[in-house]
C-alpha positions as CSV (number, residue, x, y, z in Angstrom):
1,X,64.0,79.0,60.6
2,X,60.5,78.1,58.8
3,X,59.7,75.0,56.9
4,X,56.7,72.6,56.4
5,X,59.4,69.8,57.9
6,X,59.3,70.9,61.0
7,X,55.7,69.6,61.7
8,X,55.3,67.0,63.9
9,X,54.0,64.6,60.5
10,X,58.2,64.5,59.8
11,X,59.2,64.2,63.3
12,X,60.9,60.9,64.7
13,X,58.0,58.9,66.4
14,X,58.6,58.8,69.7
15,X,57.9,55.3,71.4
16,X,59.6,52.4,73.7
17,X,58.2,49.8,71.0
18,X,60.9,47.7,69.5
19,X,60.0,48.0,65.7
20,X,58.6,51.1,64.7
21,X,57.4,52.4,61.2
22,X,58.2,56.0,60.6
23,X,55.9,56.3,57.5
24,X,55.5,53.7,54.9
25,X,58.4,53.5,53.8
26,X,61.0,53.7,56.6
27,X,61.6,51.7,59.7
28,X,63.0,52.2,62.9
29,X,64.3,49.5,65.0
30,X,66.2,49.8,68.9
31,X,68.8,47.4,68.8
32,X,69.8,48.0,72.1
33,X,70.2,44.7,74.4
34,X,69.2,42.8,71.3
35,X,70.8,42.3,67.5
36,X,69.1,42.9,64.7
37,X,69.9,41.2,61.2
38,X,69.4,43.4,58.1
39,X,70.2,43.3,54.4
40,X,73.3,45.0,53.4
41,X,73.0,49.0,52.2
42,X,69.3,49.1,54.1
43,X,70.6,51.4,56.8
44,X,69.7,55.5,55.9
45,X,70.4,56.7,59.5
46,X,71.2,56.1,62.8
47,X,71.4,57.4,66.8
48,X,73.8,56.2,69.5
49,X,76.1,53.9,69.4
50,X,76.0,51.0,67.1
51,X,77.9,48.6,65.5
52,X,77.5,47.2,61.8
53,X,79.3,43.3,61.1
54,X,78.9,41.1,58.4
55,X,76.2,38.7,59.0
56,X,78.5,35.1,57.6
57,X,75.8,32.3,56.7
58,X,76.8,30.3,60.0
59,X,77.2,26.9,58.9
60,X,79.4,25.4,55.9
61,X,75.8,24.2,54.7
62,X,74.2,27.6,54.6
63,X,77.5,29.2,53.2
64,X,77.6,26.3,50.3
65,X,73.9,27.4,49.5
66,X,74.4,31.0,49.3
67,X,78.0,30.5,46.9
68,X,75.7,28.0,44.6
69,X,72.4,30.0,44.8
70,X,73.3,33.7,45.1
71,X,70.6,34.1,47.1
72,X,70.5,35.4,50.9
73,X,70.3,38.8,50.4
74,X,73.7,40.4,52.2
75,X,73.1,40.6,55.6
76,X,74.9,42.9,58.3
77,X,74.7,42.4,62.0
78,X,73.7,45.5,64.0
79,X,74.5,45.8,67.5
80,X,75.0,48.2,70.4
81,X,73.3,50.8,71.9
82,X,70.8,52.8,69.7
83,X,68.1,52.8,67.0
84,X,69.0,52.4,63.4
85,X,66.8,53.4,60.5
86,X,66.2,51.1,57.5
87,X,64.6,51.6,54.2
88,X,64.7,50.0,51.1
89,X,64.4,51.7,47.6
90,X,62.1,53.3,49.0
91,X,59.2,50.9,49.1
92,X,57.0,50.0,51.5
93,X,57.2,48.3,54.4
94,X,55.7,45.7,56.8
95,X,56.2,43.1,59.8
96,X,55.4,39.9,60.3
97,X,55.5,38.7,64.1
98,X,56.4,35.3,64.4
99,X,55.5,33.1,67.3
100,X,57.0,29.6,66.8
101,X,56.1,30.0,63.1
102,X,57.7,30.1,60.0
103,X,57.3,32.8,57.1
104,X,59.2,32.4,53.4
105,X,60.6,35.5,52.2
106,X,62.2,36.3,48.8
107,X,65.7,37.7,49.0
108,X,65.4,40.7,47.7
109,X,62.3,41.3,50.0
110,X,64.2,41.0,53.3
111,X,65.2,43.9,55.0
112,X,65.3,42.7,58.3
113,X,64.6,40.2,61.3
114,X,65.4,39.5,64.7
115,X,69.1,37.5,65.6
116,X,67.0,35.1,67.4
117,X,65.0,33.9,64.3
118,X,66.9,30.7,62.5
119,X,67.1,31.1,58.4
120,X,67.6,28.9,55.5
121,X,67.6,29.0,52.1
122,X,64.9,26.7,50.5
123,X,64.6,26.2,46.5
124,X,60.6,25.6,45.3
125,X,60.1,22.3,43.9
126,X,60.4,23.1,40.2
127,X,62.4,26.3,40.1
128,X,65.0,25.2,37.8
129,X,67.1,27.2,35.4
130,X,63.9,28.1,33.2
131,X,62.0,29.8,36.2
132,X,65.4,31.7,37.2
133,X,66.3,29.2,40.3
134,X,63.7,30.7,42.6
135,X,65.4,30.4,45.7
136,X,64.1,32.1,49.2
137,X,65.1,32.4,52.5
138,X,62.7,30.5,54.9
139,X,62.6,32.1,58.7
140,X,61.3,30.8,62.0
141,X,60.7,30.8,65.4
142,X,60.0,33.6,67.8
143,X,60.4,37.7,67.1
144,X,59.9,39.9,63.7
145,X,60.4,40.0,60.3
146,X,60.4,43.2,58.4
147,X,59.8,42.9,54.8
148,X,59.7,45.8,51.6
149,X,56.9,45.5,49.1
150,X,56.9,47.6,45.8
151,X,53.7,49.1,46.6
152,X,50.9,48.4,48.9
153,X,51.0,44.8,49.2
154,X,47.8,42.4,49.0
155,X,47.4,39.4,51.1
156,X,45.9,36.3,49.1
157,X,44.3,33.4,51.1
158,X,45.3,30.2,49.8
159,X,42.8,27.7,51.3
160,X,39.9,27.9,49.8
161,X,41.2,27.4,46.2
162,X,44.2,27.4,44.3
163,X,46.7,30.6,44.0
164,X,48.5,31.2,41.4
165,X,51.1,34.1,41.7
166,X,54.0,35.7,39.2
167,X,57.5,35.0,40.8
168,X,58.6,38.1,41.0
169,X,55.0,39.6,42.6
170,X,55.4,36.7,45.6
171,X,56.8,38.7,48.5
172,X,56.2,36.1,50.8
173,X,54.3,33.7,52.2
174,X,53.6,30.7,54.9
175,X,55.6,28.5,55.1
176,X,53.7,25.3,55.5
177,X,53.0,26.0,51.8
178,X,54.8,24.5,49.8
179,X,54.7,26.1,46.4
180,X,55.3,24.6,43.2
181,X,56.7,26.3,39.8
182,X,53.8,25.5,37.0
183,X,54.3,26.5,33.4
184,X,51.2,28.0,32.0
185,X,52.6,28.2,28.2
186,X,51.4,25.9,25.6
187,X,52.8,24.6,22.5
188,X,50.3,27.3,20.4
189,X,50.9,30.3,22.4
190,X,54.6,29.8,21.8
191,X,54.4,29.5,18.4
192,X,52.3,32.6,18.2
193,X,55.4,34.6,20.5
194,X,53.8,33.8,24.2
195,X,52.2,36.2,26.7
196,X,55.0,36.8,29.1
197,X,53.7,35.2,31.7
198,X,54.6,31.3,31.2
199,X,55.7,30.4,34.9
200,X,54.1,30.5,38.0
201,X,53.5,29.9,41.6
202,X,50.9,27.1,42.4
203,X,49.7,27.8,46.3
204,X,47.1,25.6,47.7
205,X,46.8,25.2,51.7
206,X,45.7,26.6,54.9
207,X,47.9,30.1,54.5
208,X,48.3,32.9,53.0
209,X,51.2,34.5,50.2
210,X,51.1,38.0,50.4
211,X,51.9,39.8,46.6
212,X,53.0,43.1,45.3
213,X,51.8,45.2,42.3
214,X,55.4,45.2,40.3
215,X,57.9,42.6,39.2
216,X,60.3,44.2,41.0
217,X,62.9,46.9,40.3
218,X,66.8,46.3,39.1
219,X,68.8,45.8,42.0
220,X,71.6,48.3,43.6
221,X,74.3,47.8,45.3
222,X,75.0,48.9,48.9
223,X,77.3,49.4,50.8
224,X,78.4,46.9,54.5
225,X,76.4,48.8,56.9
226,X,75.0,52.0,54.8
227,X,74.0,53.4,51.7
228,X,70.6,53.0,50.1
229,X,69.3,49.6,48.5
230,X,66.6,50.0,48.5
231,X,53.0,40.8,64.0
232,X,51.0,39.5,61.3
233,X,48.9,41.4,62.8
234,X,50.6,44.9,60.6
235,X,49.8,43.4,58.0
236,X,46.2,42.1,58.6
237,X,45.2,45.6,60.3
């Protein structure tokens, strides 16, 4: 048998590394020995023998949050002996390696982390009802984050001056920043039907948000442990 698939571009990257990008768009993580948290419906494949559980929220706090704010993402628990492969609509992908750090990811941006990082949902000072809620997981401590981006993602360095970024282009972001939900609409542009673009997110600080060309796509749903859904240093070269 003949095809263009079976050069060694498609093949599984061989490797004893932990996280693992495939291409762009698909990751490969070894859960063996250590769990892995992923959104619900990320999985596409997997070798050996593992286990998929629902991830509960782990305290009556965190579960309160998540009934009241919808957000969290779904999250499974993957554990046993193996590697699982997770992608997410397709888009692309990158980790963030935390050491005794925190990173603040939108929901529907997470696709997976480490059991040993703590979470929490955080809501941005501002983000009521008219900027949709904007509520976002916050995630710290020690091991790796992998995070989808619609696109190739662009990393904007807030210190030097004020950042202003569209809701649904913030992917994530430090999170010693504390962002806050400006509207940019006046009185005259409403009258004359607006731009679109009335709210957005005011960084300033030493850190960075990183952003991604879209406002994201419509959401699917996926299935507990299957289906499709869609260091620093990966990101920063």
């Amino acid at each position: 048998m003949k095809s263009e698939l079976f050069a060694q571009a498609y093949h599984e990257k061989q490797t004893q590394e932990r996280w693992v990008k495939q291409s762009d768009r698909m990751m490969r993580v070894n859960v063996t020995g250590t769990d892995v948290i992923a959104a619900k419906g990320s999985m596409v494949a997997y070798q050996g023998q593992i286990q998929f559980q629902h991830e509960g929220s782990g305290s009556v706090e965190k579960f309160l949050k998540k009934a009241v704010t919808g957000e969290g993402a779904p999250l499974m628990r993957m554990q046993g002996q193996g590697e699982v492969f997770l992608a997410r609509d397709a888009q692309n992908i990158f980790t963030v390696t935390l050491e005794n750090e925190g990173l603040t990811v939108n929901g529907e941006s997470l696709l997976a982390f480490d059991h040993t990082l703590q979470w929490d949902i955080k809501m941005l000072r501002g983000g009521g009802l008219m900027a949709g809620g904007l509520f976002n997981l916050e995630i710290g401590g020690q091991g790796t984050v992998a995070v989808t981006c619609d696109g190739e993602p662009l990393l904007l360095d807030c210190s030097q001056q004020p950042t202003f970024v569209d809701p649904q282009a913030a992917v994530c972001w430090s999170s010693n920043l504390q962002p806050q939900v400006v509207n940019s609409m006046n009185m005259r542009s409403l009258l004359r039907g607006g731009t679109g673009e009335a709210f957005q997110l005011a960084f300033h600080g030493p850190g960075f948000v990183i952003v991604q060309p879209s406002e994201g796509r419509p959401q699917t749903t996926g299935q507990n442990g299957g289906g499709s859904s869609g260091g620093i240093g990966s990101l920063f070269g």
